[in-house]
TORKOL-4160 file (C-alpha; in steps of 0.2 Angstrom, whole numbers, padded with zeros to 4 digits, m for minus):
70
<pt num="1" X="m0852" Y="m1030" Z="0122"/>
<pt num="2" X="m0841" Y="m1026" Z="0107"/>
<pt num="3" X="m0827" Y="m1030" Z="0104"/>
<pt num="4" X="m0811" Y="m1019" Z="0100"/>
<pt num="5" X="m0800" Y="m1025" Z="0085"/>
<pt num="6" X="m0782" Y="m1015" Z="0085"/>
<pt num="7" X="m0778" Y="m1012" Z="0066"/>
<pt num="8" X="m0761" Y="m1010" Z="0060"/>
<pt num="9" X="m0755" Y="m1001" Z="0045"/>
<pt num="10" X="m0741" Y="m1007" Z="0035"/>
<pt num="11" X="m0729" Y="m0994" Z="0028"/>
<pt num="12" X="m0724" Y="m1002" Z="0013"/>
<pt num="13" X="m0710" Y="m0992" Z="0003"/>
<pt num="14" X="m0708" Y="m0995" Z="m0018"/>
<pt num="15" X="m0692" Y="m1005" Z="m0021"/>
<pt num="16" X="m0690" Y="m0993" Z="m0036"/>
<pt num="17" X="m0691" Y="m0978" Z="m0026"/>
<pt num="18" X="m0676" Y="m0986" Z="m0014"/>
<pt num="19" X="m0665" Y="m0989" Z="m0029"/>
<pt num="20" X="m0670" Y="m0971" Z="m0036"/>
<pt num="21" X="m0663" Y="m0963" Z="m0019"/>
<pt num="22" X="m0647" Y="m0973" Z="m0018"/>
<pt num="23" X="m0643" Y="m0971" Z="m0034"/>
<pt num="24" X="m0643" Y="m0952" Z="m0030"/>
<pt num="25" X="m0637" Y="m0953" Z="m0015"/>
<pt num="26" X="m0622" Y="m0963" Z="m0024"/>
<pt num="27" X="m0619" Y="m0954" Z="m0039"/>
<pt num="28" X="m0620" Y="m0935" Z="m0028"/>
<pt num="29" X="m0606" Y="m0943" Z="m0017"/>
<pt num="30" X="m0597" Y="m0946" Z="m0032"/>
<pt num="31" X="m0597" Y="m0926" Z="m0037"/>
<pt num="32" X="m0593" Y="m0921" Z="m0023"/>
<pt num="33" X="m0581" Y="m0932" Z="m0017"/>
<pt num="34" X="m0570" Y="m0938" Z="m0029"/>
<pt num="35" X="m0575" Y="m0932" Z="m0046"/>
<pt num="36" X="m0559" Y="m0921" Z="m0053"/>
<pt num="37" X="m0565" Y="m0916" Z="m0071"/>
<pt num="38" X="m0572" Y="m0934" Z="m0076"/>
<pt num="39" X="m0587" Y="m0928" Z="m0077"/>
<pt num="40" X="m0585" Y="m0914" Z="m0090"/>
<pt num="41" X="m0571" Y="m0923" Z="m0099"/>
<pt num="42" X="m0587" Y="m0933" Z="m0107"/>
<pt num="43" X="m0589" Y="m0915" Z="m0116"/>
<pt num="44" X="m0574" Y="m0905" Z="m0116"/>
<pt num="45" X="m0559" Y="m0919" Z="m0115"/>
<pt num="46" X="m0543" Y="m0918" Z="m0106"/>
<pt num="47" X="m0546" Y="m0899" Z="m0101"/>
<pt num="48" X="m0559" Y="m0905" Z="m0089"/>
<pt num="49" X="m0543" Y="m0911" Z="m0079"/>
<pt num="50" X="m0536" Y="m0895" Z="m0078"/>
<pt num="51" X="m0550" Y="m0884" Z="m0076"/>
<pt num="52" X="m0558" Y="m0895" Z="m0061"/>
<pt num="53" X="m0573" Y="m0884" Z="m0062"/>
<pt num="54" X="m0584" Y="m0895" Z="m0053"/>
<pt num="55" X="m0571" Y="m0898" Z="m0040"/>
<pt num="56" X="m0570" Y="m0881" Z="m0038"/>
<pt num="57" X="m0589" Y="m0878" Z="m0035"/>
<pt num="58" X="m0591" Y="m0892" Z="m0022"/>
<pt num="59" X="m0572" Y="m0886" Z="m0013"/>
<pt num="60" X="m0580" Y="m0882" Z="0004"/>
<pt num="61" X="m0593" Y="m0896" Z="0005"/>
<pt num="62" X="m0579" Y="m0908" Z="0002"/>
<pt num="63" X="m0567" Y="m0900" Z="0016"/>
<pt num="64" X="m0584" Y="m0900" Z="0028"/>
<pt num="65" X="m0589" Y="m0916" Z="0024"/>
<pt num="66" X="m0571" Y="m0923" Z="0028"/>
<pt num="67" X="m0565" Y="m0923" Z="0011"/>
<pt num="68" X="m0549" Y="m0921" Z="0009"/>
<pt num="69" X="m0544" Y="m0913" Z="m0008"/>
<pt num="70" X="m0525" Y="m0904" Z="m0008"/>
């Protein structure tokens, strides 16, 4: 008679690859959000303030994601 052995495989995720995804997870939070021009006042100054472009670009995603924004 043989005998039966059960394997089991271990699903072993990189730690580096978990950082990776939260860090994006994080950061695209961020943008969409809460960002209200500090991201393009890195290039373009106190303007970025005013012209809200990535606020503008992400405006439905917020409201749909329960963002409130005005």
């Amino acid at each position: 008679m043989s005998q039966l052995q059960r394997t089991t495989t271990e699903k072993k995720f990189p730690i580096a690859a978990i950082i990776g995804l939260v860090l994006i997870f994080v950061v695209g939070l961020f943008v969409v959000g809460f960002d209200q021009g500090h991201i393009f006042s890195i290039v373009t100054g106190e303007t970025a303030f005013e012209e809200l472009f990535i606020h503008e670009l992400t405006h439905d995603m917020r409201h749909a994601a329960g963002f409130p924004c005005h």
